[in-house]
N, C-alpha and C positions, 0 to 999 in steps of 0.2 A: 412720549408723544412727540411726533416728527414737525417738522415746523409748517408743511402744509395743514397738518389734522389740526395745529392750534387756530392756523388762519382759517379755517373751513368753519370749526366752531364758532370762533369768534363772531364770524359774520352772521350762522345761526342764533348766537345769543342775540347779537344786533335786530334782529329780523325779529325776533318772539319776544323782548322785555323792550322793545322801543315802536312797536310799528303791527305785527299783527301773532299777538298770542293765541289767536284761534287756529293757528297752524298746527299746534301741537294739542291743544284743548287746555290752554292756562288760565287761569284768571287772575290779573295783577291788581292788587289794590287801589285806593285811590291815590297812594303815593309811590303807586312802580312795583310795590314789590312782590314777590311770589318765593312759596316756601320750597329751600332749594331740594329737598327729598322729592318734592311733587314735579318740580323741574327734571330734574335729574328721570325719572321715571316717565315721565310724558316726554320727552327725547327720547328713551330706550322706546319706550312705544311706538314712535315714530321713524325708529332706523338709525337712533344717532346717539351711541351709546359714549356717556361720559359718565367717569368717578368724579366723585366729588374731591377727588385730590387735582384731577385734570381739571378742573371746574377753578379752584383755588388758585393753580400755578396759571388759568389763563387771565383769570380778573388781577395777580399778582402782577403778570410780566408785562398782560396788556401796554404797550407806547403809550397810548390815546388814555389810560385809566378808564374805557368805558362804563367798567360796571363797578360797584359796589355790596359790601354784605356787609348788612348788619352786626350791629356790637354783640347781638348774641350767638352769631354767626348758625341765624338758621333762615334768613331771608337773604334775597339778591334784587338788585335792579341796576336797570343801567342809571349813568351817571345825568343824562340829558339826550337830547335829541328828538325825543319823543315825535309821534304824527299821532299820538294817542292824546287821550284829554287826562292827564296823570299831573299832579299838585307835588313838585319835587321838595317843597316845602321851603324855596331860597326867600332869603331876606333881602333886598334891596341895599346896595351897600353904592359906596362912592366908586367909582374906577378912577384908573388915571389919566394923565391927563390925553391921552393919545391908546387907541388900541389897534388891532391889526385883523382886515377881513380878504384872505384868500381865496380867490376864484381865476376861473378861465377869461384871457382876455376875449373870446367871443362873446363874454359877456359884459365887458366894459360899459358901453351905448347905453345898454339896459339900466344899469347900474345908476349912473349918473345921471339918469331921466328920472326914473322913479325910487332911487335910493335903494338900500336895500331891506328886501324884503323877508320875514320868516318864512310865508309861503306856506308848505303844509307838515311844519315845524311848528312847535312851542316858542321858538326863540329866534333868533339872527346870533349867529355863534361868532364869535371875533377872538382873538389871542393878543396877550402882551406883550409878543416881541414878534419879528417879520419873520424869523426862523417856522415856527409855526405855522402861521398864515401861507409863507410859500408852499411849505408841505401839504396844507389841505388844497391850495390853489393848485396844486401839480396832480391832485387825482380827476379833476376834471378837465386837464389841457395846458396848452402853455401861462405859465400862473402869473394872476396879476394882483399887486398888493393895495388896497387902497387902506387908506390912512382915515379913522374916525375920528372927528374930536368930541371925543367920549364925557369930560369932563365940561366941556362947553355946553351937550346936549342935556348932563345932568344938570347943570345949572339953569336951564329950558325945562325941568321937572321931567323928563326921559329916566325912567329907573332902570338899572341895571342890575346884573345877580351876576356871583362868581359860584361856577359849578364848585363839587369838588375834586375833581379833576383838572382846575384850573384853566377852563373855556368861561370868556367871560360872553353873558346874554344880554338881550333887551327885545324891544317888540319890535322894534323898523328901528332904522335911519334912514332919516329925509337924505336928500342929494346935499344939500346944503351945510350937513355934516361932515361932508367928503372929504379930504384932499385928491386930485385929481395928480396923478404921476405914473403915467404909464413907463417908462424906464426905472422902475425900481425893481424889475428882477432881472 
């Protein structure tokens, strides 16, 4: 498999276990996940033929870790992101003291007015070091990293969850949350 057909796939697994399964005719449980025989075959239905070895080597090599399968290795779902109403089944845990949220600076202004928002997302997706955050902040423009104090807001009763893919979530941060530093990329 060519490194185009992984990235093409990818983005279709993105599209049908995170945002809209009725593409293919799937039905994801209410915690994500769908059986990958049924996956596998509703894509061949659909023009987009994968083995379930292609299937493995992409949730394997995936960067991002999108997806996940199960320990009996006959379901898959993605890891987060969702715009679906899907129950990923995380526990509220402590983050540290500082996390990292990547975006375009045209959206600076927004940001710091109304903090940030999930939007029509499950979560507000942040990372534990800047390395990341610039990455995601670089797929929609020139990237700009703003600094949560993630730890302060849990201490304000703000819950957080660490995927397993190691994106950490929450529901909003206020502006107030912020650090404001536009020279840090």
């Amino acid at each position: 498999m060519n490194n185009n057909n992984i990235i093409k796939h990818s983005k279709f697994l993105s599209l049908v276990l995170r945002h809209k399964p009725q593409t293919i005719g799937i039905d994801l449980d209410k915690n994500g996940w769908v059986d990958i025989d049924i996956l596998i075959q509703k894509m061949s239905d659909f023009g987009k033929n994968l083995t379930r070895e292609e299937l493995y080597f992409i949730v394997e090599n995936n960067s991002k870790k999108r997806f996940a399968i199960n320990e009996v290795d006959n379901k898959i779902r993605a890891n987060q992101g969702h715009s679906l109403n899907i129950d990923l089944g995380f526990e509220a845990i402590q983050p540290p003291e500082i996390l990292y949220h990547g975006t375009a600076q045209r959206f600076l202004a927004s940001i710091f007015e109304n903090g940030l928002e999930k939007r029509n997302r499950h979560h507000v997706h942040m990372s534990a070091n800047k390395v990341t955050a610039t990455s995601v902040g670089q797929r929609h423009g020139k990237p700009i990293i703003s600094e949560v104090k993630a730890l302060e807001m849990f201490k304000d009763s703000f819950q957080f969850f660490l995927s397993e893919n190691g994106v950490w979530l929450t529901d909003k941060v206020p502006s107030k949350y912020l650090n404001k530093n536009e020279n840090n990329v």
